[in-house]
Every structure is written in C-alpha cells, then in structure tokens.
C-alpha positions in Angstrom: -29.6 47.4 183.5 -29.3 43.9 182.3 -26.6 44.8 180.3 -24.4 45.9 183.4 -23.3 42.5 184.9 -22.4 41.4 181.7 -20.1 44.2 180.8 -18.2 43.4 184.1 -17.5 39.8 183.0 -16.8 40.8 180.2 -14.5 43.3 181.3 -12.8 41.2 184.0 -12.1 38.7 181.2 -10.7 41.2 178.9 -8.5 41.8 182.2 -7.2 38.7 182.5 -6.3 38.1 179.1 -4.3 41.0 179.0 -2.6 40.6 182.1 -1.6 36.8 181.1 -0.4 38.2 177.7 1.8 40.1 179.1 2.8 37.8 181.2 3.6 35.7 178.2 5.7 38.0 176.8 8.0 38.4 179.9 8.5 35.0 179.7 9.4 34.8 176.3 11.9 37.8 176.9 13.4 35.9 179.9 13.9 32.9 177.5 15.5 34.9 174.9 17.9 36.8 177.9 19.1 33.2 179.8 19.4 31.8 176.2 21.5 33.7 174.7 23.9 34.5 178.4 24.2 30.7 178.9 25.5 30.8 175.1 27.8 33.7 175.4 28.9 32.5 178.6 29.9 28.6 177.3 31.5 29.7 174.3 33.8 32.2 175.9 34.4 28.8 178.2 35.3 27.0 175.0 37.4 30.2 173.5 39.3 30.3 176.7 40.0 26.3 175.8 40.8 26.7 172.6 43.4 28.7 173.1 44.9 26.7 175.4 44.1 27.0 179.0 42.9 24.3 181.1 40.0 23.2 182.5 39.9 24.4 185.7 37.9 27.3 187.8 39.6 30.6 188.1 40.1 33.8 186.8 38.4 33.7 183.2 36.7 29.9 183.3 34.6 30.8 186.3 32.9 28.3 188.7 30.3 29.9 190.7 27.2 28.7 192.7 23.7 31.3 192.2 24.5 34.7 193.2 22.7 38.0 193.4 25.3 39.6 192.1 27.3 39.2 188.4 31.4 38.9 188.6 33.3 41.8 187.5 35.3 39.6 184.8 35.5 36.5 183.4 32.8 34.3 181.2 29.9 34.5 183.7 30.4 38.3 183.6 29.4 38.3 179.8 26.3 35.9 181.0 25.5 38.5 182.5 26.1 41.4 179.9 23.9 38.9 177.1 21.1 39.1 179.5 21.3 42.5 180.0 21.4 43.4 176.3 17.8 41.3 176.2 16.0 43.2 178.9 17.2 41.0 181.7 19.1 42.2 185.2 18.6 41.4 188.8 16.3 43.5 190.4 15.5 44.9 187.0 12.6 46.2 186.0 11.8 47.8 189.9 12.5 45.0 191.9 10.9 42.2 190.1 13.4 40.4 187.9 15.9 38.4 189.2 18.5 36.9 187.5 21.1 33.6 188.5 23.9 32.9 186.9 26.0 29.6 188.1 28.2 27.0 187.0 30.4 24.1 187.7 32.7 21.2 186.7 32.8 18.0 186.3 29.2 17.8 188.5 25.7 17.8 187.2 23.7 20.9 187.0 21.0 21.4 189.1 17.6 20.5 188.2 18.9 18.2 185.1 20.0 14.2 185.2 20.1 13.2 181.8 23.4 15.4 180.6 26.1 12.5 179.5 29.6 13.4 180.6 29.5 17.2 181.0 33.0 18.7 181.8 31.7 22.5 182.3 28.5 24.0 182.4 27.1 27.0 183.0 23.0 27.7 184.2 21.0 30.9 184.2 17.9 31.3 185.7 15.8 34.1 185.1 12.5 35.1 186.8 9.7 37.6 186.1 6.9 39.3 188.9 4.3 40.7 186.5 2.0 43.1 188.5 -1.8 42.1 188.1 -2.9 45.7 186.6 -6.3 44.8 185.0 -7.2 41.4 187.4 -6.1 42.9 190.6 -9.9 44.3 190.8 -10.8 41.2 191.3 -8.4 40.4 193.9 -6.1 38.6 191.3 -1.9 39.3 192.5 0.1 38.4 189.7 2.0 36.4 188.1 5.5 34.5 188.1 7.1 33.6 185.0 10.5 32.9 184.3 13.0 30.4 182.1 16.4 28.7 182.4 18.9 27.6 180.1 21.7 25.3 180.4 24.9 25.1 178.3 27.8 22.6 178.6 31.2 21.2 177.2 31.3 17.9 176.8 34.4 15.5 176.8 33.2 13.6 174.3 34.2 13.8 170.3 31.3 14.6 168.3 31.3 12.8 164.4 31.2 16.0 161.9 28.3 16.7 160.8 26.1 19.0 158.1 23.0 19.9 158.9 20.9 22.4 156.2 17.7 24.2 157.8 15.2 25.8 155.4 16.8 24.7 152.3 14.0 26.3 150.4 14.7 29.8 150.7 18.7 29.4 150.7 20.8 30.8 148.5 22.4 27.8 147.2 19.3 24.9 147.4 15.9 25.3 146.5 13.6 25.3 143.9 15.6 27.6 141.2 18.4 25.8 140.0 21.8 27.5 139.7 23.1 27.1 135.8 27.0 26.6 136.1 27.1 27.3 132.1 25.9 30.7 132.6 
C-alpha cells in the first residue's frame, strides 16, 4: 500500500521521458528534412546559374513567400521532394506536420539579420505536433517541435580553400604512412 503512490510517480515520470524522447526525435528528423530541402533546393538555384541563366524569379529559380502547398516544378519543388524523402510533408504524419518552403532575392530572410550580401535564398520551416500518449494521464497535451534551415547565394567571391575533416581515419592522412617506394 505504500508502495502504490510511488509506482505512479514513477510511472508518470517514465511517461514523460518517453513522450519528450520522442519528441526529440521528431525534431531531429525535422532538422535532417529542412536541411537537406534547403540544400537541394539552393544548389539546383546555383546549377540553374551555372549554366547560364540569370538571376531572376521564374520558371526554374523560384521566388515564393510560405505556402501550404509545394510548386509543381522548379527548385522549391525538389525542397520539397528532399523533405519528403526524410519523413517530412505538410500535413504529414495525420495532420500534424507542416512544412514551409519560401524564398526570395536580393531581401533578407525572415527571422535572420546577420546574412552579408545574400543574392538568393531559400528557407524551410518544418514543424512537428507530437501527441502526449504516456503524459496525457496527467493532463499533459503535447508537444511542438520543429527546425528551419536557411540556404543562400552570395555575390561575393570566396578565396579557395582546403579544408580536411577527420584526417585520422582518411585514406590519404593519418597515422600509417603511405611508402611511395613500395
């Protein structure tokens, strides 16, 4: 009998952990969606330069302000396929993911100051409702978690530039030393 009101703190604890770990985890998978659809969606931008075109909304190089819906073409269209390949569409998941996709040029994305001369940027926002399934005995409601990520082209020339990560374990640096004379 004295054992009882323990084992429901301790259960309503256990609760909450799990129900904030999973929230966790959605918001890592959100970060890992608008990640990689802000990258997918800049560098067709910067293929689309590349080869020639200018820098100007349209067609392919799409400016757009949030929308519910993704374009049927264009570089904001594969935004939206990236996030899709990592778990991520609006109204996803039964209702509670949403997703944003937007860009712009020559102005500042929104909710950041401190980006130095950005010619074309694109932002996607992704959000998260995790159900309380454990907590919600204890009148808990859920959770929202969610990420943005922000990728641009900027005007100005960057000096080249090598940069080796993890040198240890690469093939050509490291701790075993390649023998030319063998």
């Amino acid at each position: 009998l004295f054992a009882l009101p323990w084992l429901v703190v301790i259960l309503g604890v256990a609760g909450l952990v799990l129900d904030a770990g999973w929230a966790v985890y959605q918001a890592r998978k959100a970060q890992t969606a608008v990640d990689s659809a802000a990258m997918a969606a800049i560098s067709a931008a910067r293929g689309l330069l590349a080869a020639g075109s200018r820098m100007t909304c349209g067609e392919h190089l799409q400016c757009a302000e949030a929308a519910p819906t993704c374009p049927a073409t264009g570089n904001l269209k594969l935004a939206c396929d990236y996030a899709a390949r990592n778990g991520f569409v609006n109204q996803g998941d039964s209702g509670r993911q949403t997703l944003l996709v937007e860009s712009g040029l020559g102005s500042m994305p929104p909710g950041l100051s401190y980006l130095p001369s950005t010619s074309y940027w694109v932002q996607v926002t992704a959000r998260h409702r995790t159900p309380a399934w454990f907590s919600s005995i204890f009148g808990a409601a859920g959770l929202t978690t969610g990420a943005r990520a922000t990728a641009s082209i900027f005007k100005k020339a960057v000096a080249e530039s090598l940069y080796l990560l993890n040198r240890r374990d690469d093939c050509c640096f490291g701790e075993k030393q390649h023998d030319p004379g063998r």
